[in-house]
N, C-alpha and C positions, 0 to 999 in steps of 0.2 A: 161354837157359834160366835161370827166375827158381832163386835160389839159397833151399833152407829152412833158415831158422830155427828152432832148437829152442825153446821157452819154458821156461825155469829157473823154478821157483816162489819166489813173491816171499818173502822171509823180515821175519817183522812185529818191528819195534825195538820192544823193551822201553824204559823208564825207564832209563839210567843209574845208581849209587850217587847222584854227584853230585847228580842233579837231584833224586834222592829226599831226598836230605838237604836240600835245597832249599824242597822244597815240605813239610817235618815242619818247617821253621826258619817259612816262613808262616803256618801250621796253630795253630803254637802261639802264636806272636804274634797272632792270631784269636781263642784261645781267651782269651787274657790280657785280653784288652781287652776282653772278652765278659763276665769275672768280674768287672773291674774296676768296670764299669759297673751289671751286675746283681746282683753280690753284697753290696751295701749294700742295694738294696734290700732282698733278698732277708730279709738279718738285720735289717732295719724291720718287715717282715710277721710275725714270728716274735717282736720282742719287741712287736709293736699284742698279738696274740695274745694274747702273756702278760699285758700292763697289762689287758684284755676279761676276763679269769680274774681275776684279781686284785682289778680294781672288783666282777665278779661277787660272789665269796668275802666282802667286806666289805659289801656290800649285804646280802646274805642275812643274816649275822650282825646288822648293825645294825638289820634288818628284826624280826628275833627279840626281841631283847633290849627291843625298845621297844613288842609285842605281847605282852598272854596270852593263850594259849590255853586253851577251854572243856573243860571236866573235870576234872584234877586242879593242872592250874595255877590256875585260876580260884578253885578251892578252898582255896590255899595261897598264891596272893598278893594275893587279892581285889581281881584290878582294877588295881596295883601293880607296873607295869613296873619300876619303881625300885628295888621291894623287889628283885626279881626281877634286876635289873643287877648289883646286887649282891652277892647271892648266887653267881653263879654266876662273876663274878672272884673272890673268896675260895677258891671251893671248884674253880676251873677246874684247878690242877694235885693235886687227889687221886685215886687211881685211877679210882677208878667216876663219876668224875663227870667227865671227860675231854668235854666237847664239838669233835661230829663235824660237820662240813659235806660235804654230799653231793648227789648227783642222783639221784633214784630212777626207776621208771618207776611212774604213778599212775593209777589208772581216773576219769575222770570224774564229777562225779556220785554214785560211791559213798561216802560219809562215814564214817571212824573216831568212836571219841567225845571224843578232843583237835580235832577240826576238819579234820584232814589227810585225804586224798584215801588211799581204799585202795590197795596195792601193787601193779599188775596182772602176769600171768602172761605170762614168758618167752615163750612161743608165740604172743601177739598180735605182730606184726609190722609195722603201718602207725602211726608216728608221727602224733600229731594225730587220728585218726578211733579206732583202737582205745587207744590210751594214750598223757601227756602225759610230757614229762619236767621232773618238780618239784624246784626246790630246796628243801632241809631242812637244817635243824639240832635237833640232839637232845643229851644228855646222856648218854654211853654206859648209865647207870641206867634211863635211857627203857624200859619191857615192848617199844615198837614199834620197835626198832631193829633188831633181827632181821631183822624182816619186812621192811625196807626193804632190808637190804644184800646180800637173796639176789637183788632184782632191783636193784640199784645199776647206773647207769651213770658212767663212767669212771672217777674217783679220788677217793677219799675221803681230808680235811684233817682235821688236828686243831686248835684252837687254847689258846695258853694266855694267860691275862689277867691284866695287873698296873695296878696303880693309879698313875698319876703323879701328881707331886709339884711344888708351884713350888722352885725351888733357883737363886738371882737372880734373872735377867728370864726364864728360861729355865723346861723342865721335865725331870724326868729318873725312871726309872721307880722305885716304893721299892723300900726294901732289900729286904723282907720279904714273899714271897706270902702270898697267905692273908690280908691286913690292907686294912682302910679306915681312913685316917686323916685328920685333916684335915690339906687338901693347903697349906693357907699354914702352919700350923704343926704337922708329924706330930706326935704323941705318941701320945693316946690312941686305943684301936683300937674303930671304930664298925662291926665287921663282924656281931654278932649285938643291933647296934641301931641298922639303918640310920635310923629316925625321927630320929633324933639329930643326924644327919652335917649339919655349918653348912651344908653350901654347898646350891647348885641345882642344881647338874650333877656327875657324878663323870666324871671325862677319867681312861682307862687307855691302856694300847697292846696291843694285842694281835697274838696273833705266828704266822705260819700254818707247821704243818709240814704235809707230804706222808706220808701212811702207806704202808709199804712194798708192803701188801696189802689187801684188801677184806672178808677173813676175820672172821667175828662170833667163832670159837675163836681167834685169835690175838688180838683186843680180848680178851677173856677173858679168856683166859689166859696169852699171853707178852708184851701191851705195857706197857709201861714209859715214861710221857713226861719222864720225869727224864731217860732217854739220849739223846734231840730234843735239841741244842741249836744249832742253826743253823737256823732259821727261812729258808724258800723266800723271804719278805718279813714286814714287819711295818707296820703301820698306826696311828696317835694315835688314837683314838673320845673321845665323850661323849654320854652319856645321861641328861635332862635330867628332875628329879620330875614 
């Protein structure tokens, strides 16, 4: 007579502590080696990024400064990038004249009477076919500043501009805003006669901050670019009669 056997149910082994501890001691040496390798890249993509804004921001500006535009600039500088360069390092840190760098969104096609492309409406939706996205610079004085910052995309800069100086073989920014001087020998101040100024080219630096907001009432009315004083980065220029 064959004898039976009962069948006990098989009881399934878990992990151990140890071995757990084991395999979180792998896991993490995986992870290390993972960061080690991609997180250099990682902060390389993030500052190309930044240097791509950066070139961006001083293209636009030096793009500006070396254009008039048709209407009331054309009116007042007659043609006169120079005059124009000028002017607006002198007067870059008084209130209302704060020049802004920005992106807007622009309609195609439709012309203000400075030249700029009108501001297209939030509600178009397809980049490139209903609305592009333009770089601008303006003077916060500008009447069309408004219009552009209600559809602004991302972050709007301010910058402030000073006039360098030879001092050795070197250059260093002057004392004084608000002044053109000649830069081999400062003295006299050639800011409301640029005709005058010896040289060919005036070289300032100009210094980019970040504004906190996009607000047309906070330009308005609570900015202050006297409190700015650390610049995101700052750039050497020259613009040339």
């Amino acid at each position: 007579m064959k004898k039976q056997f009962s069948k006990k149910p098989r009881i399934k082994r878990g992990f151990t502590l140890a071995e757990s501890v084991i395999a979180l001691g792998i896991l993490t040496v995986l992870i290390t080696g993972f960061l080690a390798v991609f997180g250099p890249a990682a902060k390389t993509i993030k500052k190309t990024l930044s240097t791509d804004e950066a070139s961006r921001l001083q293209a636009t500006l030096e793009w500006e400064l070396s254009h008039i535009r048709v209407g009331r600039e054309k009116q007042k500088y007659q043609d006169n990038a120079f005059r124009k360069t000028i002017e607006w390092i002198v007067q870059s840190e008084e209130p209302d004249q704060t020049i802004l760098i920005y992106k807007y969104r622009a309609l195609p096609g439709e012309i203000r009477t400075d030249g700029t492309m009108e501001p297209a409406e939030r509600e178009l939706g397809l980049a490139g076919e209903d609305f592009i996205i333009q770089p601008m610079v303006r003077r916060l004085s500008d009447p069309l500043v408004e219009e552009d910052l209600q559809v602004v995309e991302g972050r709007v800069f301010f910058v402030k501009l000073r006039q360098l100086v030879f001092e050795g073989e070197g250059l260093r920014v002057t004392d004084e805003p608000g002044t053109i001087v000649d830069p081999n020998d400062p003295g006299k101040d050639y800011a409301t006669t640029p005709e005058a100024y010896p040289e060919a080219i005036v070289a300032f630096e100009a210094e980019y901050y970040n504004l906190p907001t996009t607000s047309y009432q906070f330009l308005t009315n609570a900015f202050d670019s006297s409190k700015f004083t650390r610049p995101i980065f700052s750039r050497n220029l020259a613009v040339a009669r």
